[in-house]
C-alpha positions as CSV (number, residue, x, y, z in Angstrom):
1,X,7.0,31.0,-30.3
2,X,8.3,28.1,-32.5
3,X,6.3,26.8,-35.1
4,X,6.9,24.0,-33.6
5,X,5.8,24.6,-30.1
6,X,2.6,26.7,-31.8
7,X,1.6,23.0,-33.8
8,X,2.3,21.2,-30.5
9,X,-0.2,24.0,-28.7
10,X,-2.9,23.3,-31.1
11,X,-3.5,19.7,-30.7
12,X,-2.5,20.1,-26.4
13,X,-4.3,22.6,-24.7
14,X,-7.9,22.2,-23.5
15,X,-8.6,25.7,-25.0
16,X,-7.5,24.4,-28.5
17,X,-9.7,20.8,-28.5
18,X,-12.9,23.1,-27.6
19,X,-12.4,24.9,-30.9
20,X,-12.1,21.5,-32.7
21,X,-14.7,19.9,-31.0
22,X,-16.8,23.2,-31.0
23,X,-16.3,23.0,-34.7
24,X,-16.8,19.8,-35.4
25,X,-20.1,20.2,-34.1
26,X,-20.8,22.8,-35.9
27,X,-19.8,21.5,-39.4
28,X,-22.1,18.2,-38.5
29,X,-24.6,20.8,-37.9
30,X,-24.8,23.0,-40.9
31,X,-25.3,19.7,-43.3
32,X,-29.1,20.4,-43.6
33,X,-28.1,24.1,-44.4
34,X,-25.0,23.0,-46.9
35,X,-27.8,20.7,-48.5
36,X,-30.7,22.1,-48.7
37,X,-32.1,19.8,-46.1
38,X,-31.5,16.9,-48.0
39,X,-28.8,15.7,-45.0
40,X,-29.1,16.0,-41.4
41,X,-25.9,14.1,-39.5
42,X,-27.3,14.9,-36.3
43,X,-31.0,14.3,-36.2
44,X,-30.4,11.0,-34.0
45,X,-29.1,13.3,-31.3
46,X,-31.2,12.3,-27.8
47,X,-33.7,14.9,-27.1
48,X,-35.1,15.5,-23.5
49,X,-38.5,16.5,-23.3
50,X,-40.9,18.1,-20.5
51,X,-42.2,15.1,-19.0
52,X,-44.7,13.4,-17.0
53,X,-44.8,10.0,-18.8
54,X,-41.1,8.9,-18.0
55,X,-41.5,6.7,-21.2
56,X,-41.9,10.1,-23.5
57,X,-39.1,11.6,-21.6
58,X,-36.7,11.5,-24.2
59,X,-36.5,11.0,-28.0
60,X,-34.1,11.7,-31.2
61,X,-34.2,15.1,-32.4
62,X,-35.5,13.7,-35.7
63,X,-38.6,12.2,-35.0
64,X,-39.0,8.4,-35.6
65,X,-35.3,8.4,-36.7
66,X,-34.5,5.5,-34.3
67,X,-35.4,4.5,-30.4
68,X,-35.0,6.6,-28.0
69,X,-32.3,4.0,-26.1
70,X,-30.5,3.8,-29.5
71,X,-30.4,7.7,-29.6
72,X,-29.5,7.7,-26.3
73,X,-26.2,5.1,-26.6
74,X,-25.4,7.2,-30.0
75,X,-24.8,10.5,-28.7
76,X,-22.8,8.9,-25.3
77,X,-20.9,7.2,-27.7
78,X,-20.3,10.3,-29.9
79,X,-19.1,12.2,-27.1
80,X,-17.2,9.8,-25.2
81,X,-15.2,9.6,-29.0
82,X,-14.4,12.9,-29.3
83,X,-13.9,13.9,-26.0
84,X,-10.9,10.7,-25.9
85,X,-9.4,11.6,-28.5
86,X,-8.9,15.1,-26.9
87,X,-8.0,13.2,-23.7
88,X,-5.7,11.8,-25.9
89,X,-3.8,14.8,-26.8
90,X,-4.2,16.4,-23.7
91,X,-1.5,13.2,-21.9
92,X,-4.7,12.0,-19.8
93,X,-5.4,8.3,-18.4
94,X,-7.5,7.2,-21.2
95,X,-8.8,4.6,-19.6
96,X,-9.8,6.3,-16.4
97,X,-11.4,9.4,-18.4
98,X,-13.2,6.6,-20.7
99,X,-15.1,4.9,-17.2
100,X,-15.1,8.4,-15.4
101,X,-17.1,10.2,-18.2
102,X,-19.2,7.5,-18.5
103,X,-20.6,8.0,-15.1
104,X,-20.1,11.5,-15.2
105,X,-22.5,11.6,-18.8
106,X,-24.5,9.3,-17.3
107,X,-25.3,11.0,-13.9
108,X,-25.8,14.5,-15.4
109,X,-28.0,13.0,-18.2
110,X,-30.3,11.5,-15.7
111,X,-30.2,14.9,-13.3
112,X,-31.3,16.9,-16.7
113,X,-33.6,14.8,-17.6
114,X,-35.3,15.2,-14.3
115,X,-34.9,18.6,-14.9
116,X,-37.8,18.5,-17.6
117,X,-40.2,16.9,-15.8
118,X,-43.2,18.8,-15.8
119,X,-43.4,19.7,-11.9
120,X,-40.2,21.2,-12.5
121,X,-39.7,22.6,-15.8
122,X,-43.5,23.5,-17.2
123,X,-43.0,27.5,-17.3
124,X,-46.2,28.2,-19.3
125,X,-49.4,27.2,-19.4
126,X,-48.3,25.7,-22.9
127,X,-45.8,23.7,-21.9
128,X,-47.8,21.8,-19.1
129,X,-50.8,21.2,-21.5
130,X,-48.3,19.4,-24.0
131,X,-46.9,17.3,-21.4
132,X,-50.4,16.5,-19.8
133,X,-51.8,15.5,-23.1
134,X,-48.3,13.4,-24.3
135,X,-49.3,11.1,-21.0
136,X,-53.0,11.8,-20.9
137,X,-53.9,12.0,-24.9
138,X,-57.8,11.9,-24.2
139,X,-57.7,15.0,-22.5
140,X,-57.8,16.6,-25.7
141,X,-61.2,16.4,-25.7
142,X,-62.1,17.7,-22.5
143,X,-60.6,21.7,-22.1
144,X,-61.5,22.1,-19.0
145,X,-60.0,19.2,-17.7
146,X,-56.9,19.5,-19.5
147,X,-56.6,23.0,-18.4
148,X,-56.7,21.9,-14.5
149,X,-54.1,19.4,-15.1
150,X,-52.1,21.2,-16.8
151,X,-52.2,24.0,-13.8
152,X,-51.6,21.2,-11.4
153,X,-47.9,20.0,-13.3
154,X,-47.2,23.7,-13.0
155,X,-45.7,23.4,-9.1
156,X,-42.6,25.0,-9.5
157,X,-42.6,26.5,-13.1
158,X,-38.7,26.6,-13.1
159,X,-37.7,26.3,-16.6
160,X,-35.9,22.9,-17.5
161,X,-33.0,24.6,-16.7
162,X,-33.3,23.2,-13.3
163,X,-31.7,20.5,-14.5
164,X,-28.6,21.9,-14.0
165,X,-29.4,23.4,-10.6
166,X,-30.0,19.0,-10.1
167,X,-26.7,18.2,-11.6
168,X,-24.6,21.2,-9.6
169,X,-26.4,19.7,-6.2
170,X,-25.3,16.0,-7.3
171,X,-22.3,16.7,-7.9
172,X,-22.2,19.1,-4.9
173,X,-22.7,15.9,-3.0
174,X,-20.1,13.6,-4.6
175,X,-17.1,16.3,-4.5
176,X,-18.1,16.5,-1.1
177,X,-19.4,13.3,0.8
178,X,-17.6,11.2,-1.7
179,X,-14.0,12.2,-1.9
180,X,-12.6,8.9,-3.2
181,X,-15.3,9.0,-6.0
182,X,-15.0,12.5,-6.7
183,X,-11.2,12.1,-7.1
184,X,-11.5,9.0,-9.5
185,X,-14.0,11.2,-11.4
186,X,-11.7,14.0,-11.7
187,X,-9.8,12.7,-14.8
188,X,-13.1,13.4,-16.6
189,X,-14.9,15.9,-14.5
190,X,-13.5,18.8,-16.5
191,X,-15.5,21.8,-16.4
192,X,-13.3,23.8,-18.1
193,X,-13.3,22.0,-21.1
194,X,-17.2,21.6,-20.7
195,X,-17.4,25.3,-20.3
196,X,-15.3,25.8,-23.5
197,X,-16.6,23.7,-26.1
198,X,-20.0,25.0,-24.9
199,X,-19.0,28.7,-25.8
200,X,-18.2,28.2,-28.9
201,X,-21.0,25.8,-30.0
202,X,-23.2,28.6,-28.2
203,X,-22.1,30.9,-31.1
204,X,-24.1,29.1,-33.7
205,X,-27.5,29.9,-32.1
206,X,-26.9,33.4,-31.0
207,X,-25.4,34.5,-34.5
208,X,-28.5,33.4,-36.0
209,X,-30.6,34.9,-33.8
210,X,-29.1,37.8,-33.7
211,X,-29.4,38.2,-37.5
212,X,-33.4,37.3,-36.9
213,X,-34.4,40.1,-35.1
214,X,-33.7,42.8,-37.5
215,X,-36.2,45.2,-36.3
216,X,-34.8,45.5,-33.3
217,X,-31.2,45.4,-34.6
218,X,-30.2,49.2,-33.7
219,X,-31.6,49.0,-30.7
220,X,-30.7,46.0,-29.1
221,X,-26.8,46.6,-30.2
222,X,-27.1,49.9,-28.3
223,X,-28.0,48.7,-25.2
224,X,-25.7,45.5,-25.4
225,X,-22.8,48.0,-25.6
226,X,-24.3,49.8,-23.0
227,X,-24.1,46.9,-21.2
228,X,-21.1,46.4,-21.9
229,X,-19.7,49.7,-20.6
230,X,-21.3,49.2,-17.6
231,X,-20.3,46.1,-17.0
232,X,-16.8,46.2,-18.1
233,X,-15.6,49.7,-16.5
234,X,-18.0,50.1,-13.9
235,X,-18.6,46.2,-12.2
236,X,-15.4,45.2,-13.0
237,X,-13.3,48.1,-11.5
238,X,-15.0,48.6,-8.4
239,X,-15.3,44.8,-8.0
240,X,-11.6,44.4,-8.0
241,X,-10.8,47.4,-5.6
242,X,-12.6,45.9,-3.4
243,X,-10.9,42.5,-3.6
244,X,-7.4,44.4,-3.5
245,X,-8.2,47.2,-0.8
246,X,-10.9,45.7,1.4
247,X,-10.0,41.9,1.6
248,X,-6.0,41.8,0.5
249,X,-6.5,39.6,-1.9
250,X,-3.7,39.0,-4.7
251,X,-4.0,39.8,-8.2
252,X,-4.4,36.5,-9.5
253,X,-7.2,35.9,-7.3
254,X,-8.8,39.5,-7.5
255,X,-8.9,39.4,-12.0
256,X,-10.9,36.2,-12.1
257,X,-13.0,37.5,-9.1
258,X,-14.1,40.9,-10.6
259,X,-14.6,38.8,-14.1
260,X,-16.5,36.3,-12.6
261,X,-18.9,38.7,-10.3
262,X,-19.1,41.3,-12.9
263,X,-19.2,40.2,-16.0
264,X,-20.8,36.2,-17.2
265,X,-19.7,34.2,-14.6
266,X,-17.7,30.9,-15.3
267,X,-16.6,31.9,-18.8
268,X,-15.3,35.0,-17.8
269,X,-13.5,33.7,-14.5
270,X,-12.1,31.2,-17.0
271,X,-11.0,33.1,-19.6
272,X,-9.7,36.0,-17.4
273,X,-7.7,32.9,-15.0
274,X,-6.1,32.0,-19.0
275,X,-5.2,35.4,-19.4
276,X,-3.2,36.1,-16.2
277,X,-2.4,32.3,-15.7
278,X,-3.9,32.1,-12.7
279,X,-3.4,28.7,-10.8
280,X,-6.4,26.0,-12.0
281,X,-7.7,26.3,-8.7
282,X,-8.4,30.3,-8.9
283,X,-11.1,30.1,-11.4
284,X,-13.0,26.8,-10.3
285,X,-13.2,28.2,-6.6
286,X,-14.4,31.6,-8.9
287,X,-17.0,29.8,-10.7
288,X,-18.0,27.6,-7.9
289,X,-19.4,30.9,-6.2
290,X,-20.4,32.1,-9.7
291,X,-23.1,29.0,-10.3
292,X,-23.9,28.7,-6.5
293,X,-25.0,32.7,-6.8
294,X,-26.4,32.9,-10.4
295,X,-29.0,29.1,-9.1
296,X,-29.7,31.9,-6.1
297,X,-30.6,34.8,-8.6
298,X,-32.6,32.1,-11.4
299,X,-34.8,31.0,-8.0
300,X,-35.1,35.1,-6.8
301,X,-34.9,37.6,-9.6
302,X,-37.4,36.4,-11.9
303,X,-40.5,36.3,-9.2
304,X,-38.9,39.9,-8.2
305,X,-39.4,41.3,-11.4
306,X,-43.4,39.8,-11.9
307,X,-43.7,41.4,-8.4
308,X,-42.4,45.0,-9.6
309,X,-41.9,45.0,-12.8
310,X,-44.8,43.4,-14.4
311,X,-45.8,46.7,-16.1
312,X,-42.3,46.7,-18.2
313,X,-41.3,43.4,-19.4
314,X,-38.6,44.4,-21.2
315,X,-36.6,46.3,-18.6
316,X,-37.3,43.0,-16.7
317,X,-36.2,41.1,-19.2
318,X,-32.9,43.1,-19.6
319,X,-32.4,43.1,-16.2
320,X,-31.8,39.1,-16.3
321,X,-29.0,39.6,-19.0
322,X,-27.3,42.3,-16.6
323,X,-27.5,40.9,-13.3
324,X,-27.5,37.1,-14.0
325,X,-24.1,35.5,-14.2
326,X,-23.6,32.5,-16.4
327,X,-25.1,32.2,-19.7
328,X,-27.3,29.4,-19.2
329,X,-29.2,30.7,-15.9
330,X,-29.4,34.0,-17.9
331,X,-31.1,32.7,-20.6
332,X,-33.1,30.5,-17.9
333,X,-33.9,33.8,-16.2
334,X,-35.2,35.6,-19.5
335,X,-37.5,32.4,-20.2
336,X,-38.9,32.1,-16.4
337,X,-39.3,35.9,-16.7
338,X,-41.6,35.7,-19.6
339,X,-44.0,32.9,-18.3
340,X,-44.3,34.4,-15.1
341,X,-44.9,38.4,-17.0
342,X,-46.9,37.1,-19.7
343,X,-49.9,34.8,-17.1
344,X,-49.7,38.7,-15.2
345,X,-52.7,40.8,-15.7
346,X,-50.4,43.9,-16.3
347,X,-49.1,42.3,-19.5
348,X,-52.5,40.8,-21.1
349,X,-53.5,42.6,-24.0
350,X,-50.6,44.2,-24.5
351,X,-49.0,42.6,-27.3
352,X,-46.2,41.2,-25.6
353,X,-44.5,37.8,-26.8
354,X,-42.2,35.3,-25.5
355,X,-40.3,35.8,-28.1
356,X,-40.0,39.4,-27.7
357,X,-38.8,39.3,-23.8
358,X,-36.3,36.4,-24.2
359,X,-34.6,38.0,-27.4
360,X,-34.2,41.3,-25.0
361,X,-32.2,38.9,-22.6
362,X,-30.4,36.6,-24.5
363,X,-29.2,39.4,-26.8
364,X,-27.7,41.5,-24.2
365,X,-26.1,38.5,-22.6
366,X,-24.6,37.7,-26.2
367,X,-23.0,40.8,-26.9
368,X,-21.4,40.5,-23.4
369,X,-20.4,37.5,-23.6
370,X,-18.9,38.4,-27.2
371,X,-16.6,41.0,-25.2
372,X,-15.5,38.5,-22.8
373,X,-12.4,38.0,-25.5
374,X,-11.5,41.5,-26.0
375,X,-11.4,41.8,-21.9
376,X,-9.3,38.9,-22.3
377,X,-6.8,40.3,-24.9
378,X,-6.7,43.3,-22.3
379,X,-5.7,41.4,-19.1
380,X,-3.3,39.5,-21.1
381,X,-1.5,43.0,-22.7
382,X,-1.6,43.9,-18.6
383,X,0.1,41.1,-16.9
384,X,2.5,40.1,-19.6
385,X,3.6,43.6,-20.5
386,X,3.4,45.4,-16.7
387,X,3.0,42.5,-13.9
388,X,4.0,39.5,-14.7
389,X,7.1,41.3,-15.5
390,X,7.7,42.9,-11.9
391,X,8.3,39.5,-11.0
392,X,10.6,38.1,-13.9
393,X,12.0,41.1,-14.6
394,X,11.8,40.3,-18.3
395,X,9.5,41.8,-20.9
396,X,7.5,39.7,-22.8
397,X,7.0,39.4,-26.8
398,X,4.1,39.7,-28.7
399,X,3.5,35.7,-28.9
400,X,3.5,35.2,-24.8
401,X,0.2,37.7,-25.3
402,X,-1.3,35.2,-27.8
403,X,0.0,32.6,-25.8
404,X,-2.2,33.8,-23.0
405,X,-5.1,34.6,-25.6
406,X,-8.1,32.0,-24.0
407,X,-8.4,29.8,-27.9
408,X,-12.1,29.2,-27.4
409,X,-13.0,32.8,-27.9
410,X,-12.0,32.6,-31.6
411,X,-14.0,29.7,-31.8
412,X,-17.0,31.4,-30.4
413,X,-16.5,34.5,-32.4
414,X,-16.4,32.7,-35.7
415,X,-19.5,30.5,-35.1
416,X,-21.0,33.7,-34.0
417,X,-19.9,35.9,-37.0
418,X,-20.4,33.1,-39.1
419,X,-23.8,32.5,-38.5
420,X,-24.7,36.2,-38.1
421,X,-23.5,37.0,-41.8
422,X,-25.7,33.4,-43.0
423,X,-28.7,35.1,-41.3
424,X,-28.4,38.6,-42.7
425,X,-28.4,36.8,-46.2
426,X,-31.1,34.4,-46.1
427,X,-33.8,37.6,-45.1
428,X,-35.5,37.0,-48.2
429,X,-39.3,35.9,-48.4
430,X,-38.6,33.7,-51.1
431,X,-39.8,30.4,-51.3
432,X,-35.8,29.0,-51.8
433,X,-34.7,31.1,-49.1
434,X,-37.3,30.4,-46.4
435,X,-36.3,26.7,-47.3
436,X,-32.4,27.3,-46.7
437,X,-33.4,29.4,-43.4
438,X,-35.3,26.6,-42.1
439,X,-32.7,24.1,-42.7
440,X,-30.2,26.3,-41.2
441,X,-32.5,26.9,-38.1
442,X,-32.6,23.1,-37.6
443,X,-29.2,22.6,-37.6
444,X,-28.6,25.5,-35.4
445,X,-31.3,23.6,-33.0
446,X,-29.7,20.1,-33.0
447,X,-26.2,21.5,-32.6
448,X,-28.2,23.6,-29.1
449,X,-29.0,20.1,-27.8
450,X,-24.6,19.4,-27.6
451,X,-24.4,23.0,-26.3
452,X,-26.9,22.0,-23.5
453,X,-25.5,19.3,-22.3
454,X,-22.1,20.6,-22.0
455,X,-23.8,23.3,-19.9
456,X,-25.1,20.6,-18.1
457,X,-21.5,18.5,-17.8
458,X,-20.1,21.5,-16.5
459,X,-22.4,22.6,-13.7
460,X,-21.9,18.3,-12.5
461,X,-18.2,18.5,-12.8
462,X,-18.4,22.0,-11.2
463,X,-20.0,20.3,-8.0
464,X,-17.6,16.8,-8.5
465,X,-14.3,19.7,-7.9
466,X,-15.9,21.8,-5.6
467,X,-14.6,20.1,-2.7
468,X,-15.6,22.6,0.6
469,X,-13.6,21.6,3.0
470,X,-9.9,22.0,0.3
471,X,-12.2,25.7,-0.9
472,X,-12.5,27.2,2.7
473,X,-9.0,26.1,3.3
474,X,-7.6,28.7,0.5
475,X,-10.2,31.0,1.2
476,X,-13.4,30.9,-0.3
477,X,-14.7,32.0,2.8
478,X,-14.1,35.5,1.8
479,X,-14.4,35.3,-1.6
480,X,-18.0,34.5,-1.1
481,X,-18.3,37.5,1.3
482,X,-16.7,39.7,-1.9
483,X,-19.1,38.6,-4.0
484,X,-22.7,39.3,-1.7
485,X,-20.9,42.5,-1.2
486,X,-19.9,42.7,-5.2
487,X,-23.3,41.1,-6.1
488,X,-26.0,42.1,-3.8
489,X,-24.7,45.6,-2.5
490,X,-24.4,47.1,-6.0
491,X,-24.4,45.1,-9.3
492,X,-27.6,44.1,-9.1
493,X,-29.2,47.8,-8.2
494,X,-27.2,49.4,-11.1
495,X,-28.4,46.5,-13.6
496,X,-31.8,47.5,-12.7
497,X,-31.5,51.1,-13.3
498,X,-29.1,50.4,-16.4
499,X,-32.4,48.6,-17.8
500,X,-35.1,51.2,-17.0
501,X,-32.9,54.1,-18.1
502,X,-32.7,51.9,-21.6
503,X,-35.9,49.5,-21.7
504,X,-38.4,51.4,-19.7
505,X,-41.5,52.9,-22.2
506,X,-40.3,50.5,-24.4
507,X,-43.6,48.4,-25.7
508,X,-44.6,46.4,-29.0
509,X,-46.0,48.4,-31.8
């Protein structure tokens, strides 16, 4: 490859623009950390809240930084600037991107927002008492009373992850009662690129996370590589024999099917479909199924595991990083978990946290997701080196595998790494260094909120594409039936006896 043509790819390739954008975000976001806490460049970033006054719904991040309209207006237009000027690169419409995102922000920003309304998202008694007394302050004087309310905004103790179950459903119904819409929407319904710049902003949290829970360092390592192994060699390869042998299917579909079942979902279908170069439509189709299955297994797992498993909430909880398919309904998973273990009467008294259960999920499903590159590098080696030559005839070089190498890994990898290594360092009790962590923890938080919502972009534009009719027509028919096989016959079972084998006996000190 040129150096030419390499300049050219790093300024025209979605992959690329998520690294810069991903990056951007997170340089914006380490300013409290680079100063001591003296600068924060993203404390006006709109904040959604759990809700039952619609008025308190929402707010900066920072608060009494500005209104929460202004915030509101600031971060669209923050978005909407970066995201054009990527569009810009990347030869779209401009014009029809600038009006299409601004529904498409819009829209999803309103389904999230519902999302966190207390019905919905209150997923501990906590929770529910802090959005009863933000519309109902005089409550605070009356427990009882406060307590009862509280336990009455508690209907469906989802998490406000719903949100993006709301924005999937939305969009669900535009892409597929509204083609004319969902076609003009298309120019800046980009999951993809959503998914992408997600990843690696994602990186930034996790790393520091990671490098907060050194007690449980060793042992959470082991079992995300366990993980891992299972995932990887055992998911992936039966997954895709079946896909081959059973239902026919080509290679290019099969890859991005056994990624997407087996592995984390839309990230791995995506980054697997970069590797091969699969056609665009291979891994939405793949991911469609992947977030229609992993809203299934947010809604069903969790209330499993308080049913059998409310004795070991850490198997439970490692369970949910195994089984549950996309990052954000992991995590979502590991949270409900928790609320619904912790108000059991098997774990009262028994030392267990929050904390504790959702770092046992969110760590596992961050050291798969940190493999999803090296899988990546794999396929790539594969199909430009064995398959992709049985067609051409022709071997490939060294630069068509970077070529195929999915960017926003490297992005992902380097927030992560980044991060980890600032964590590790700033371990001292200090008085300088506690300051420095906080500020770094902060950042990490506000640069989450940009990470949510591109979570939450993505599952709307998932829905805007995911036009039925077009997906039965090449087949999605059976790949769904390859995936309750994939998903329900097996992967789920072995996740489960993965996590006791490693989790069970395993309580707080």
């Amino acid at each position: 490859m040129s150096a030419e043509s390499s300049k050219k790819g790093l300024l025209e390739t979605e992959d690329w623009w998520a690294v810069w954008i991903g990056l951007f975000i997170f340089i914006l976001g380490m300013t409290p950390l680079l100063t001591g806490g003296k600068v924060d460049l993203l404390g006006w970033v709109i904040k959604p809240s759990v809700w039952l006054d619609f008025g308190k719904s929402m707010g900066p991040f920072k608060k009494g930084a500005l209104n929460s309209i202004v915030s509101l207006l600031l971060t669209y237009v923050a978005y909407t600037a970066v995201l054009t000027v990527g569009a810009k690169f990347l030869g779209l419409n401009i014009k029809k991107f600038v009006i299409g995102f601004t529904v498409v922000y819009f829209v999803t920003f309103l389904c999230y927002l519902i999302g966190h309304h207390a019905f919905i998202a209150a997923d501990s008694l906590g929770a529910a008492k802090k959005a009863v007394l933000s519309a109902n302050p005089g409550l605070k004087s009356d427990p009882g009373a406060l307590k009862s309310a509280a336990e009455g905004a508690m209907k469906l103790m989802l998490s406000a992850d719903a949100g993006l179950i709301i924005a999937l459903f939305v969009g669900l119904f535009i892409g597929n009662f509204m083609p004319k819409f969902a076609e003009y929407l298309s120019e800046a319904a980009r999951p993809e690129w959503f998914i992408k710049t997600a990843i690696v902003v994602l990186g930034i949290g996790v790393g520091l996370k990671a490098a907060g829970s050194l007690s449980l360092s060793f042992n959470i390592i082991f079992r995300g590589l366990c993980a891992i192994i299972e995932a990887y060699l055992i998911y992936w390869a039966v997954v895709y024999y079946i896909a081959r042998k059973w239902f026919k299917f080509s290679k290019e579909w099969a890859a991005p099917l056994a990624s997407g079942i087996s592995i984390c979902g839309v990230s791995a279908a995506i980054a697997t479909g970069g590797a091969i170069r699969a056609r665009p439509i291979v891994p939405i189709m793949v991911s469609s199924l992947v977030v229609v299955f992993a809203v299934v297994e947010l809604i069903v797992l969790p209330f499993a595991a308080k049913a059998f498993l409310s004795h070991e909430p850490l198997v439970a909880a490692a369970w949910m990083g195994l089984a549950v398919k996309t990052d954000g309904a992991a995590v979502a998973s590991g949270q409900l978990t928790a609320s619904l273990l912790l108000g059991s009467d098997a774990a009262q008294g028994k030392g267990w946290s929050e904390q504790l259960i959702i770092l046992t999920t969110t760590n596992i499903k961050v050291f798969i997701d940190i493999f999803i590159g090296v899988w990546a590098a794999i396929l790539a080696i594969i199909w430009s080196t064995k398959i992709d030559t049985e067609k051409s005839g022709q071997k490939f070089s060294g630069s068509e595998i970077w070529d195929r190498f999915p960017k926003f890994v490297l992005g992902y990898i380097f927030t992560f790494a980044l991060m980890l290594i600032v964590g590790f360092a700033l371990t001292g009790k200090e008085a300088e260094t506690v300051a420095t962590l906080k500020a770094a923890k902060m950042g990490a938080k506000e640069t989450d909120l940009f990470r949510k919502m591109f979570f939450a972009l993505t599952f709307f534009s998932i829905g805007v594409v995911s036009n039925f009719k077009k997906l039965w027509e090449e087949g999605i028919g059976r790949l769904a039936i390859v995936y309750i096989i994939g998903l329900f016959g097996f992967i789920i079972w072995v996740a489960l006896l993965i996590s006791w084998l490693f989790f069970a006996g395993v309580y707080p000190k």
